[in-house]
DRENLO-129579 format. One record per residue (C-alpha): residue in one letter; x, y, z. Coordinates in steps of 0.2 Angstrom, whole numbers, always signed. Example, Ala and Ser with C-alpha at 12.3 -4.5 7.8 and 13.67 -1.06 7.14 Angstrom:
R  res      x      y      z
R    a    +62    -22    +39
R    s    +68     -5    +36
END
This chain:
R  res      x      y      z
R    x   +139    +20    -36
R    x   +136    +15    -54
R    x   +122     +4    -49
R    x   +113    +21    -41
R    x   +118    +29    -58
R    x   +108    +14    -69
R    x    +95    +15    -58
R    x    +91    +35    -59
R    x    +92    +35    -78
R    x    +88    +16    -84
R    x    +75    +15    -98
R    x    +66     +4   -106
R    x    +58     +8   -125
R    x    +44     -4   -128
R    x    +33     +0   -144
R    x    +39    +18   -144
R    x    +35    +22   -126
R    x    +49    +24   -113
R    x    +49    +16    -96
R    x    +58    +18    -81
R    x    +67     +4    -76
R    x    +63    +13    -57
R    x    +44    +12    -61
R    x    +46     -8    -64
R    x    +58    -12    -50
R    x    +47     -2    -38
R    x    +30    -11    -43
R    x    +39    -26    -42
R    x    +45    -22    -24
R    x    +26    -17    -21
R    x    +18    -34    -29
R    x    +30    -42    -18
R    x    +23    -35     -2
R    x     +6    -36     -4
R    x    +12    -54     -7
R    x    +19    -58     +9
R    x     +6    -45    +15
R    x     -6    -58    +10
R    x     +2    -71    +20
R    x     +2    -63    +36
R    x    +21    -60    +36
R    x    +31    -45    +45
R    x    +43    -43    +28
R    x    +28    -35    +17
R    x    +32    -19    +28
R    x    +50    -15    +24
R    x    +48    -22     +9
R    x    +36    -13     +2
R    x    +44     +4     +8
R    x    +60     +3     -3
R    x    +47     +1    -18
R    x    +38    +16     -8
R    x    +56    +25    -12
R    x    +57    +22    -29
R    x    +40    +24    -34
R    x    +40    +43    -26
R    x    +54    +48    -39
R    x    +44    +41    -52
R    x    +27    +49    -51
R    x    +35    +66    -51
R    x    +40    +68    -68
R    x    +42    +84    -72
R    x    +51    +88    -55
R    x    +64    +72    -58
R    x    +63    +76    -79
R    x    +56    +58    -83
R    x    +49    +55   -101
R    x    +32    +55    -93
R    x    +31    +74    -87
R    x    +18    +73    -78
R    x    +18    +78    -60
R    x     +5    +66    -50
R    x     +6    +74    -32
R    x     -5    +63    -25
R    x     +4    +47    -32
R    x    +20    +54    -23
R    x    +13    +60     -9
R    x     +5    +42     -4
R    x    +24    +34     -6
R    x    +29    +47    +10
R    x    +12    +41    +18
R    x    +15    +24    +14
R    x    +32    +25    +21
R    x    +26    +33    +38
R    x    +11    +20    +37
R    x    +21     +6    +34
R    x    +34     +9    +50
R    x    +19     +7    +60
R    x    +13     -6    +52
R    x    +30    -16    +55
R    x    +30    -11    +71
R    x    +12    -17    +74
R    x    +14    -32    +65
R    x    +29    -36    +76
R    x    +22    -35    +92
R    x     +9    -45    +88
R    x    +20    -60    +80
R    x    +29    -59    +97
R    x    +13    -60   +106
R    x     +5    -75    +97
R    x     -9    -63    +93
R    x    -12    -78    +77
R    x    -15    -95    +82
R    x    -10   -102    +67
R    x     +8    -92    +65
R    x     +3    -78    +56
R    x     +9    -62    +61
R    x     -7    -54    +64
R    x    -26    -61    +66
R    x    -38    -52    +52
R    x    -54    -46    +59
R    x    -70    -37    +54
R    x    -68    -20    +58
R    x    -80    -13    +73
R    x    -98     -4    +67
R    x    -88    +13    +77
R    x    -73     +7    +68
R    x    -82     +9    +50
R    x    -87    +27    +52
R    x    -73    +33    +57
R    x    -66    +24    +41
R    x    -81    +31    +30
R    x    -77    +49    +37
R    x    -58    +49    +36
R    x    -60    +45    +19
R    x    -73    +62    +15
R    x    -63    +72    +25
R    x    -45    +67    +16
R    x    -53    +66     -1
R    x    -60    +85     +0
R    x    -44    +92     +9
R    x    -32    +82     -3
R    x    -41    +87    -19
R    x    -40   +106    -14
R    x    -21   +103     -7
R    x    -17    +93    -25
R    x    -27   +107    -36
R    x    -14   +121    -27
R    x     +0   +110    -32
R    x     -4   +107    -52
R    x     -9    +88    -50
R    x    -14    +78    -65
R    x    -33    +73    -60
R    x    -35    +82    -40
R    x    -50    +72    -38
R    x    -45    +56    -45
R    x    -27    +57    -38
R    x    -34    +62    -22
R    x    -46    +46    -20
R    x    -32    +33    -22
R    x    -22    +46    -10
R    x    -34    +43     +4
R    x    -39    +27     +0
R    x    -22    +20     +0
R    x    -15    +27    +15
R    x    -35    +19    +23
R    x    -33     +4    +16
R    x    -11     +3    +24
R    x    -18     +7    +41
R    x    -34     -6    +39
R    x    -19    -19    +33
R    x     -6    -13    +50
R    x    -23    -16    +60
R    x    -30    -31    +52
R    x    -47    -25    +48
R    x    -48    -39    +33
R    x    -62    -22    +25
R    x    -43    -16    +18
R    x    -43    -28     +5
R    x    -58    -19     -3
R    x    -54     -4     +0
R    x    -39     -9    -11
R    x    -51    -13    -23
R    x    -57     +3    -23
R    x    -43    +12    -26
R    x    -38     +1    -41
R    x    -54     +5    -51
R    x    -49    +25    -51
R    x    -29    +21    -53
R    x    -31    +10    -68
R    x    -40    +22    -82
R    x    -29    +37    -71
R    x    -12    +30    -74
R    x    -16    +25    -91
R    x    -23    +42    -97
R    x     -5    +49    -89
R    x     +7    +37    -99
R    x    +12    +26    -82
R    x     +9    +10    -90
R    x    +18     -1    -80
R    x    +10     +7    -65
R    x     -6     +5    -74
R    x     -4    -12    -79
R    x     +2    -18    -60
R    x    -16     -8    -54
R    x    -27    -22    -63
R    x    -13    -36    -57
R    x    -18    -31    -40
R    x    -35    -30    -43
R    x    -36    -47    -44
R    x    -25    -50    -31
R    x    -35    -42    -20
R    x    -50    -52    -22
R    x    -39    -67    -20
R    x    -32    -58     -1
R    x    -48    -53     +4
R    x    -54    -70     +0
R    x    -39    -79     +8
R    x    -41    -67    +24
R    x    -58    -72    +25
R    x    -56    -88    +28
R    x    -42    -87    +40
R    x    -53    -75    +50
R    x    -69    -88    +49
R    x    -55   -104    +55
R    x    -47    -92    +70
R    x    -66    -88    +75
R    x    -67    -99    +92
R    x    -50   -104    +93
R    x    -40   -100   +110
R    x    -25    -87   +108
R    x    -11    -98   +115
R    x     -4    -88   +132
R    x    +10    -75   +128
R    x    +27    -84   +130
R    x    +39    -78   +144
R    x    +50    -69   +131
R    x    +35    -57   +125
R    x    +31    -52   +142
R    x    +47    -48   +145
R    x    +48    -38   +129
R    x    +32    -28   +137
R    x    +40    -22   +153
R    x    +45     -3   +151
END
């Protein structure tokens, strides 16, 4: 297991600061699958839960004795809810590959969220950011109210991507513009960095899933092949 070994304890020293090679490799995995995530492809969900792995070991500093100390609850907590999200979300994303939800071969078709579906958004996310801020103040977290924001809004804007709701990109957005100046302030630099990366890649996915929502506006969902209804008998 020396590969398990090199990844636990791997740093990188740049300009006096140490890195975690763990906190690299899981962003990395992370970029990747809001890439394919982009694209409409099933892959961003498992993908995106081995960077969920690493990324958990990484925000808790103090409890894993990484140079950065710092123990960002809510940063870990997400990965866990990211994980749980994410099987959803691939086994959402599956079914509707399998039942040619897309017209054009993407594995799901973005939508507008419903008016109902908004407000249930808007009071999941006042709900999760006063109960996470309260939970994350009990357990010592760097920044509760901040850490709890891009907790609520990150596991919103994972169920608004398993569902399609082309809103998640901005709720992305959202989130990034509290993580950037958080991870910063707490030494997470690569972290940090990644946040203003997606920020832009955000606007690009929003943009590109509101195009393909405007083109798959009007056109006919081809009928579900004989394979997918047989996959849909109990």
């Amino acid at each position: 297991m020396n590969w398990l070994t090199w990844l636990l304890g791997a740093e990188l020293h740049i300009a006096g600061s140490v890195i975690l090679w763990r906190e690299i490799i899981g962003n990395g995995f992370g970029l990747a699958s809001a890439i394919l995530g982009m694209r409409r492809r099933v892959g961003a969900w498992p993908v995106g839960m081995i960077g969920n792995v690493l990324l958990f070991t990484v925000f808790l500093g103090g409890v894993f004795d990484t140079p950065q100390d710092k123990d960002l609850w809510g940063q870990a907590a997400r990965q866990v809810f990211f994980f749980a999200v994410s099987a959803y979300g691939w086994w959402r994303w599956r079914q509707a590959r399998d039942s040619h939800e897309a017209a054009d071969g993407g594995a799901v078709a973005p939508r507008w969220a419903s008016g109902r579906e908004r407000l249930g958004l808007l009071a999941a996310a006042a709900v999760g950011v006063a109960v996470f801020t309260y939970a994350l103040s009990l357990l010592g977290s760097w920044g509760p109210l901040a850490d709890a924001w891009i907790l609520t809004g990150s596991i919103l804007a994972t169920y608004g991507m398993a569902r399609g709701w082309v809103e998640f990109w901005l709720i992305w957005i959202a989130v990034d513009a509290v993580g950037v100046p958080l991870l910063f302030l707490a030494g997470f630099y690569p972290s940090a960095i990644l946040y203003l990366v997606y920020g832009g890649f955000c606007l690009l996915g929003f943009f590109t899933w509101l195009r393909v929502e405007r083109r798959l506006v009007g056109v006919p969902t081809p009928a579900p092949t004989a394979e997918a209804l047989a996959g849909e008998q109990p």
